[in-house]
N, C-alpha and C positions, 0 to 999 in steps of 0.2 A: 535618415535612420532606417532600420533595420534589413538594413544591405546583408550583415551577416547570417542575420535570420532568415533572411530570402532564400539565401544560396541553401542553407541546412533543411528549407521545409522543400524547396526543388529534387534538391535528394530524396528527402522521407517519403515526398510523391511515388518517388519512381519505387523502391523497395517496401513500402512502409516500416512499421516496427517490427525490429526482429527480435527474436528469439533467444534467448529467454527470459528478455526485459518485457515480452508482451504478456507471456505466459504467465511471469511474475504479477505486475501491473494487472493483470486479468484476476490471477487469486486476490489480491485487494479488494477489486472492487465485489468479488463475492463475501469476501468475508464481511463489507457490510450490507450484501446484499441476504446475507445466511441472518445473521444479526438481526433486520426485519425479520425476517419467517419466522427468525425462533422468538422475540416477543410477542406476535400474532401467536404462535402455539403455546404458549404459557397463558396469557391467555383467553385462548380459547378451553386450554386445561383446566382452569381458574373455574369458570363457568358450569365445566361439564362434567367433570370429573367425573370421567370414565376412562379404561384401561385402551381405548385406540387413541383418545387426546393426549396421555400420558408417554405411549408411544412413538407420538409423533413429535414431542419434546426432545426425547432420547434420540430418535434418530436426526435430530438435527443437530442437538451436540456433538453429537459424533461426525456428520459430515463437516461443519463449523472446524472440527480438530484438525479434520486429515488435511483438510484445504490448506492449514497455515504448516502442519506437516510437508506438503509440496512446496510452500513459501518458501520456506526455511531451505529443505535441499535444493531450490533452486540455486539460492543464495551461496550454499556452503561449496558448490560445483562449483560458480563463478569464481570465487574465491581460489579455488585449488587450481583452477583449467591458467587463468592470469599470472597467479604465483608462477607456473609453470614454464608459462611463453612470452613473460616480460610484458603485459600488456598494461599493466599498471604505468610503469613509467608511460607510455606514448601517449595516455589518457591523462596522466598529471601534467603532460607540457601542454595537452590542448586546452587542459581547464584551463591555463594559464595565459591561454591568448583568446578564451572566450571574454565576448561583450555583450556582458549581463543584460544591461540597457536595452542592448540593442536588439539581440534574442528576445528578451520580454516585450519588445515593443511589438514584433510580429506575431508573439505566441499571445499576446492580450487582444486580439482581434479576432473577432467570431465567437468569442468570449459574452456571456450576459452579464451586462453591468450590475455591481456591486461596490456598493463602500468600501467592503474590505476582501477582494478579489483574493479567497485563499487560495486556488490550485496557484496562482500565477506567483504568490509570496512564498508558496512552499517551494516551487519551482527555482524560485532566485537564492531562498535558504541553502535548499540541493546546492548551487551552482556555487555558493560562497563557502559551503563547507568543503567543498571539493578543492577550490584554491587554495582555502587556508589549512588545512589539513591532508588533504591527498585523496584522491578518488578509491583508494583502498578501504582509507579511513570510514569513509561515507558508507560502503556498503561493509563492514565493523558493525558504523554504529547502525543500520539498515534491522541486521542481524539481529540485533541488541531491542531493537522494538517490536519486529516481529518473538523474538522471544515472549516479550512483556503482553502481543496480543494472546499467546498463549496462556500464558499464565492468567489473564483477563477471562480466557473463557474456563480453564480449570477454576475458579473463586466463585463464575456465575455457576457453575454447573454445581459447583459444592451447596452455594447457597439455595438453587433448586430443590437438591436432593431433603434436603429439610424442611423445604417449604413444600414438598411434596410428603411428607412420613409425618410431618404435625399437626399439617392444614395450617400454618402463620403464614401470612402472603407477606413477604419482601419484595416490595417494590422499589425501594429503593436499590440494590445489590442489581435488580436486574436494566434498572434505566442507568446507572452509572458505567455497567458495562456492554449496556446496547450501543452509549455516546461513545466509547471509547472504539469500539468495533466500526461505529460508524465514519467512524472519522479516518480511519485508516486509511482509503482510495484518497484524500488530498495530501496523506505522504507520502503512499506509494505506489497509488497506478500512476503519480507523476513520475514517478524514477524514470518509465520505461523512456518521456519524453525530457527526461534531465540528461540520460547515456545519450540519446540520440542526438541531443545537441552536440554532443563531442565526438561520436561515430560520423557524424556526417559533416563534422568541418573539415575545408579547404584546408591538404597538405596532414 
């Protein structure tokens, strides 16, 4: 086993991950890394309540926004650039002779043990929705969640804003949507290595 996954990480060797599945996969893992910062600054808000702590709230929202703002156009460009040069179809045949198994046997190595090993189930999730539905399909429904992470940070930032103008702390609103934001990099800084499996298979 994982003969095919040998040859596809011998590749990634030599180019690593390219562009704009790294840039992508890169925004993920900020936005759960913005997501820290910004429940550390709420707070330390919480606490101090003074106009630089309040501050420093705000402007993490806002970087938190823009970041999934580039997600998103990264996303919408792929989509337009493929539509364009037929790239869809040559990435639906290669899902099609990808060996899930055998790819996850190589990508599960160097990996820290775990019960339930999420990047590697998300990773195989990627690889089966991509067969059964179409590698367009995937980055659709891609879209579709990064959406939903926006609208996760518009709801905390609503709920901020009152927790901020009444002094009632909502903790709950902001740990629901720190897990949500957190969890983002196990569904999609793996994309970058879900394309790469099918960018760099033989033929």
């Amino acid at each position: 086993m994982g003969v095919q996954g040998d040859r596809i990480f011998a590749a990634l060797k030599e180019t690593g991950f390219p562009d704009p599945w790294a840039t992508f996969g890169g925004c993920m893992c900020w936005e759960a890394a913005y997501s820290v910062q910004l429940k550390q600054a709420i707070e330390t808000a919480r606490k101090n309540q003074d106009e630089p702590s309040f501050a420093a709230v705000e402007a993490l929202f806002s970087v938190k926004a823009a970041n999934l703002v580039k997600a998103r156009r990264l996303l919408e460009d792929v989509l337009t650039d493929f539509d364009s040069n037929g790239t869809w179809a040559v990435l639906d045949e290669k899902a099609g002779r990808l060996d899930i198994e055998d790819v996850s046997e190589r990508w599960a190595r160097g990996m820290v043990e775990h019960p339930f090993p999420i990047a590697l189930y998300s990773l195989q999730f990627n690889w089966r929705y991509m067969k059964e539905h179409g590698v367009r399909a995937f980055y659709e429904m891609t879209t579709r969640y990064v959406d939903g992470l926006r609208d996760n940070t518009g709801r905390w930032l609503d709920a901020w804003k009152v927790e901020a103008a009444t002094g009632i702390v909502d903790r709950v609103t902001t740990e629901e949507c720190d897990l949500a934001s957190e969890e983002a990099p196990m569904h999609c800084n793996v994309c970058n290595k879900t394309i790469c499996a099918l960018l760099f298979m033989d033929g």
